[in-house]
C-alpha positions in Angstrom: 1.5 5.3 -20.1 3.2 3.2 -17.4 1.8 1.6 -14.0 3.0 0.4 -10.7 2.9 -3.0 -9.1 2.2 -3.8 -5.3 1.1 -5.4 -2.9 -0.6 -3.3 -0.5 0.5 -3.7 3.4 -2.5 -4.1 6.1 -4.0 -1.0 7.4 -3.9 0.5 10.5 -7.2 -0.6 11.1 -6.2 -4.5 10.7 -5.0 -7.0 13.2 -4.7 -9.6 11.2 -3.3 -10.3 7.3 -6.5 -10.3 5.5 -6.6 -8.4 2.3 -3.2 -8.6 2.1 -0.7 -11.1 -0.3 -2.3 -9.9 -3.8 -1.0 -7.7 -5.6 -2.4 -4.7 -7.5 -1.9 -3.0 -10.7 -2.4 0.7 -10.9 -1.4 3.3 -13.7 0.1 6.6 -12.7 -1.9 9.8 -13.4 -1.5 11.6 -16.6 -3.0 14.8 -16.0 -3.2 16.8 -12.7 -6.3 17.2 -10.4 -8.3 20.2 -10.3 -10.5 21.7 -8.0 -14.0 21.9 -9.2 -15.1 25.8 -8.8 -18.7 25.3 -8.3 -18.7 21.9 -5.7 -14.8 21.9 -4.3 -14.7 18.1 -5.8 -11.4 17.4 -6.8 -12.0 16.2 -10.7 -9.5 14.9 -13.4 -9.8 13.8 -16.9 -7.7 10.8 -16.6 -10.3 8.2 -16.7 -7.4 5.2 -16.1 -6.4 6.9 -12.4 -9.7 5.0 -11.7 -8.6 1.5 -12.7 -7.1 -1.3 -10.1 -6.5 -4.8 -11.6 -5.9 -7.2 -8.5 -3.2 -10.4 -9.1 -2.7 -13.8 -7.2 0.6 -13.0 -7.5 3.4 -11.0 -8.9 4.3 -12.5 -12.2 0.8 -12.6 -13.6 0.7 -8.7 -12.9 4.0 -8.2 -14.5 2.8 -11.0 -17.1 -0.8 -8.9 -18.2 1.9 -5.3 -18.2 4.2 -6.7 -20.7 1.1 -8.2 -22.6 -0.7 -5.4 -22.7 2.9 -3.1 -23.7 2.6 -1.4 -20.3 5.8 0.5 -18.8 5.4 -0.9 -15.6 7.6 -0.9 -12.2 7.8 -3.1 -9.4 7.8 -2.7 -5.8 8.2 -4.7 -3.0 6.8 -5.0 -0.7 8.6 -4.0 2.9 9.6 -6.5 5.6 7.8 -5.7 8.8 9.8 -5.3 12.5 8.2 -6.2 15.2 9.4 -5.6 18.9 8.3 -8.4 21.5 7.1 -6.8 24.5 5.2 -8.8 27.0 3.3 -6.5 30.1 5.5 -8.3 32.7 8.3 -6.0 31.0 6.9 -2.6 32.9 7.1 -4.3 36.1 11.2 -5.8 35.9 13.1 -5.2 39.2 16.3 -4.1 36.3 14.7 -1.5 34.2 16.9 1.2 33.3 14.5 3.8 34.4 11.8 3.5 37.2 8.3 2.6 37.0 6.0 5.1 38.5 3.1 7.0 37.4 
């Protein structure tokens, strides 16, 4: 059985940081989904695929893994790059291309 470590990244739905900074334990499937015949649900056996344990921070995840004899990975988590544009920048008199609708 082994298990991944994050921390999860805001979602597109976020402005702001909140919910982010934790991060999470979660253990990789073991058996495949399937397709429930009767309803369409998508159903597995693999009661753990359920489980998300939630951390302060990253050495008291990897910390409870190597208690608990977990394989466990790590990943980091991904710097973000952010372009400064102000709306004066559509509207500069030496703009490669011209401004026009």
């Amino acid at each position: 059985m082994s298990a991944r470590i994050f921390s999860p990244a805001k979602t597109a739905m976020q402005s702001g940081k909140a919910k982010t900074g934790h991060w999470v334990l979660e253990f990789d499937p073991e058996m495949r989904k399937k397709i429930d015949p009767l309803m369409g649900y998508t159903t597995s056996g693999d009661m753990r695929s359920q489980i998300r344990l939630t951390f302060d921070t990253r050495g008291e995840a990897i910390a409870y893994a190597e208690k608990e004899g977990l394989a466990f990975r790590v990943e980091e988590p991904k710097e973000t790059k952010r372009r400064q544009i102000s709306y004066a920048e559509n509207f500069r008199y030496d703009r490669r291309t011209p401004w026009t609708h």
